[in-house]
N, C-alpha and C positions, 0 to 999 in steps of 0.2 A: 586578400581583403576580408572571407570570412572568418581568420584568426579573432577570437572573443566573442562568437557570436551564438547565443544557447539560443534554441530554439525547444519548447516544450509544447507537445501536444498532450490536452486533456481530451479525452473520450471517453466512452461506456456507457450506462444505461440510463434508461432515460427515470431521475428521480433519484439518483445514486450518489448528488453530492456537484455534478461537475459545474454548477453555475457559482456553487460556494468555492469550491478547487481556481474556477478563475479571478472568480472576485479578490480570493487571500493571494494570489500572484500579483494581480493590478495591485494592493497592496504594500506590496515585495519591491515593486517598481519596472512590473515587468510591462511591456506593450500590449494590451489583449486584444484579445479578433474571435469575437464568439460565431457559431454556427457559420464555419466557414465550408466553402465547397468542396471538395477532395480535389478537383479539378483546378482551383485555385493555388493550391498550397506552393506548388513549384513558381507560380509566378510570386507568389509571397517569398518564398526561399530567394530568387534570382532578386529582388526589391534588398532584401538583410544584405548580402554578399554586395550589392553595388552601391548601399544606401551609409552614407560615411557617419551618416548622424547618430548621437552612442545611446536616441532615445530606443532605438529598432536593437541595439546589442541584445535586448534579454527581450526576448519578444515570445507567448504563449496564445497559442489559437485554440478553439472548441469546436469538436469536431464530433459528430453524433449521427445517428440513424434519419436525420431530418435531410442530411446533406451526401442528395444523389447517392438513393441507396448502392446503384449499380456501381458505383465508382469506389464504396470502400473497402472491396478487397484490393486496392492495390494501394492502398495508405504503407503497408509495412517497406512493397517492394520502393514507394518515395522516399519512405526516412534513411532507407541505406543509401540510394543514391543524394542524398543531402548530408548523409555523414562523409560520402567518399571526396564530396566538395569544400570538407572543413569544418562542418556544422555544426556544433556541439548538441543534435537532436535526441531527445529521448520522448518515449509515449508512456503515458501513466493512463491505467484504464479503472476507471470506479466501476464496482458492481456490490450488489448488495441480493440478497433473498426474493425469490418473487412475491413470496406472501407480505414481504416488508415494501416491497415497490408496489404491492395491491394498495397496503394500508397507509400506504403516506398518498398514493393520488388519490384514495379517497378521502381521506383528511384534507387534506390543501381542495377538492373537489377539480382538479387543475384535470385536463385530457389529454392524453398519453399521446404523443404526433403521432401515432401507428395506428388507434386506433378510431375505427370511423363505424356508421350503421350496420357495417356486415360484421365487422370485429370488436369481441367484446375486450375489455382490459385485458385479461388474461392471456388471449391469443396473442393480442398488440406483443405483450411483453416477451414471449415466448418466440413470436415472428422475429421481433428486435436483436434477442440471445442470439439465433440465427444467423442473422443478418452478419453481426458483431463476434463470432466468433474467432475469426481469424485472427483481429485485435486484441481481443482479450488474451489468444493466444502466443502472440508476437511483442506484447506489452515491454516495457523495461522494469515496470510498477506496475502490479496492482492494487487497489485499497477495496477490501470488502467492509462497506458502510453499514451494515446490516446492525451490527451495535455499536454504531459510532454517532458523538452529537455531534451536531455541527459548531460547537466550541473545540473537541477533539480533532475532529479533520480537519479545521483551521490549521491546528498545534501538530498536526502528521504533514503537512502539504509543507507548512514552513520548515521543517527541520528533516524531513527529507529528500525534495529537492533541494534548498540550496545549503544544507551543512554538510555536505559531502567532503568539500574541499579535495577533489583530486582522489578522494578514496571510495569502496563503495559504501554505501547509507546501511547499519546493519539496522534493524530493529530486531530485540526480542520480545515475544508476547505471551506472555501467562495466559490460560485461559481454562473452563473448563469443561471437560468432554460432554456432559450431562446438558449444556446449553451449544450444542454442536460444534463442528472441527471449520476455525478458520479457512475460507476459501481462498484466500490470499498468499496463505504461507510457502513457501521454497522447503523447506523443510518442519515436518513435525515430527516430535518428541512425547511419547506415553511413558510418563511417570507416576503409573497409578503403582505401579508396582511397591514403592517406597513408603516407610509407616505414617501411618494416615494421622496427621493432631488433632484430627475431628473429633475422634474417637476418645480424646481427654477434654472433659469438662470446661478446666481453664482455661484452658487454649479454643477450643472452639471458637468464639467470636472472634478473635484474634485472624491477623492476618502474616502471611509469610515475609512481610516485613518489620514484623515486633519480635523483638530479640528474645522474646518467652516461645515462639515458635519457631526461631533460629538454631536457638539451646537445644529444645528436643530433637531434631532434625539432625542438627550435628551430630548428635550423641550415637546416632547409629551411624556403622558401616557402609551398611547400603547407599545410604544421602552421599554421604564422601566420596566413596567412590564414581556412586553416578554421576556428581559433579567434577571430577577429577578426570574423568573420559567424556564429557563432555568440552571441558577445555582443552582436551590434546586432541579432539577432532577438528573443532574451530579455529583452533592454533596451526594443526594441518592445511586443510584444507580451504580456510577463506582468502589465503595469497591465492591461491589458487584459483580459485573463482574472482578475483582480480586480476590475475592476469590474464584472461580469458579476458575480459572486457566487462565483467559483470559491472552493474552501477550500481544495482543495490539486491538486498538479502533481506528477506522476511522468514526469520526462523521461532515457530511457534513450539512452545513447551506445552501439556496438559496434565492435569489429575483430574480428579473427579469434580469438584465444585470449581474449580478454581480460585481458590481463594490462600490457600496454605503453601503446598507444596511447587507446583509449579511455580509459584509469585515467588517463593523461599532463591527457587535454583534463578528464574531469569533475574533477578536481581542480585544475582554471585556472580552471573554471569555477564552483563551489565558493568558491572564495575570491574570484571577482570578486563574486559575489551578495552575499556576509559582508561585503566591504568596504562594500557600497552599505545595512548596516542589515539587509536582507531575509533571513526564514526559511526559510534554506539548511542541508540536510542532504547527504552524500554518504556511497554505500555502493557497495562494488565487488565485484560479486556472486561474481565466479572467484577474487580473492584472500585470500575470507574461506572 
């Protein structure tokens, strides 16, 4: 009976996107259940599997440091035994910068569930990391929100969980090293090494999706080649990581600003994946 029944946990830190993560799911059509107990989730599970109604088939809970701190390190050891009952469960964990979850609760002036008179924000947030480690570390997905709008993480939430179809979700992310190194990624890529179009006039304001900084890129060796091993590792190795059970792949590319070079390759690369059928998304984190 629990043939067709996806079960999606949102968790992570507190200020990191997950009440936007659920609300773009109720959206989606899925059944939500925010700030659920950890202690509950199995009786929620045993409800999906006996409940024949197809409003419970996509059903997504919120699960956070507010709910029985004691209780969530054994969240990961539940979601295997709910996958081994048929489940289609996976856990997506938002986290973002602490300096960026300082300045958004004090923007919103909102107070962190962690902290109280003895604990200033800071501590809260650090106690919370803590706390949530094992999740962050056991995740399916992570989303580092840290420069993400909450227009983007809508557009990340909807396309990958559910444009999978059966395959895992790649996304590739341009970015650049000088505004720091994605915390989310499964793999990153340093391509400072490759000739810089910053350093031409013309091309400067341009971006690695304008075919004047295509042309110059092309034109060397280097570009070609690195793009040409980079497709015969992805081409290798992401069956591979599907057949492991992988659900999805966050693989970040870098140069220095992020703006040229990097954007140049995840957007070859991008389109090589999309040719081959497979669930390719790309996002270019400095020029959004």
């Amino acid at each position: 009976m629990s043939q067709g029944i996806k079960l999606q946990i949102i968790t992570g830190m507190s200020g990191s996107g997950k009440t936007i993560a659920l609300h773009t799911l109720e959206d989606m059509g899925y059944y939500c259940i925010d700030n659920l107990p950890v202690s509950l989730l199995e009786a929620v599970a045993l409800q999906l599997i006996n409940e024949p109604e197809a409003i419970f088939c996509r059903t997504a809970v919120g699960i956070d440091a507010r709910s029985q701190p004691s209780q969530v390190p054994r969240l990961p050891e539940l979601v295997k035994r709910m996958r081994s009952q048929g489940i289609d469960c996976n856990m997506l964990f938002l986290d973002a910068q602490n300096d960026t979850l300082i300045k958004r609760f004090s923007e919103t002036r909102r107070k962190h569930p962690l902290s109280d008179a003895q604990h200033s924000l800071d501590e809260a947030i650090l106690h919370e990391r803590e706390l949530l480690q094992s999740l962050n570390s056991s995740a399916d997905l992570r989303i580092d929100t840290s420069h993400t709008t909450q227009h983007e993480l809508r557009d990340l939430i909807r396309n990958r969980i559910d444009g999978r179809k059966g395959q895992a979700s790649i996304l590739f992310e341009s970015f650049g090293f000088k505004h720091g190194v994605p915390r989310d990624a499964d793999f990153v890529f340093d391509v400072r090494c490759l000739p810089n179009p910053h350093w031409q006039a013309e091309l400067r304001p341009l971006s690695g999706l304008d075919q004047q900084v295509a042309d110059f890129l092309d034109s060397h060796e280097d570009t070609r080649e690195m793009l040409a091993d980079l497709r015969r590792f992805f081409d290798r190795w992401i069956p591979t990581f599907e057949a492991d059970g992988r659900s999805y792949l966050t693989i970040a590319i870098g140069c220095t600003g992020g703006q040229h070079r990097s954007v140049y390759l995840v957007d070859r690369l991008t389109r090589h994946f999309k040719d081959k059928g497979m669930s390719v998304m790309s996002r270019h984190r400095e020029l959004s």
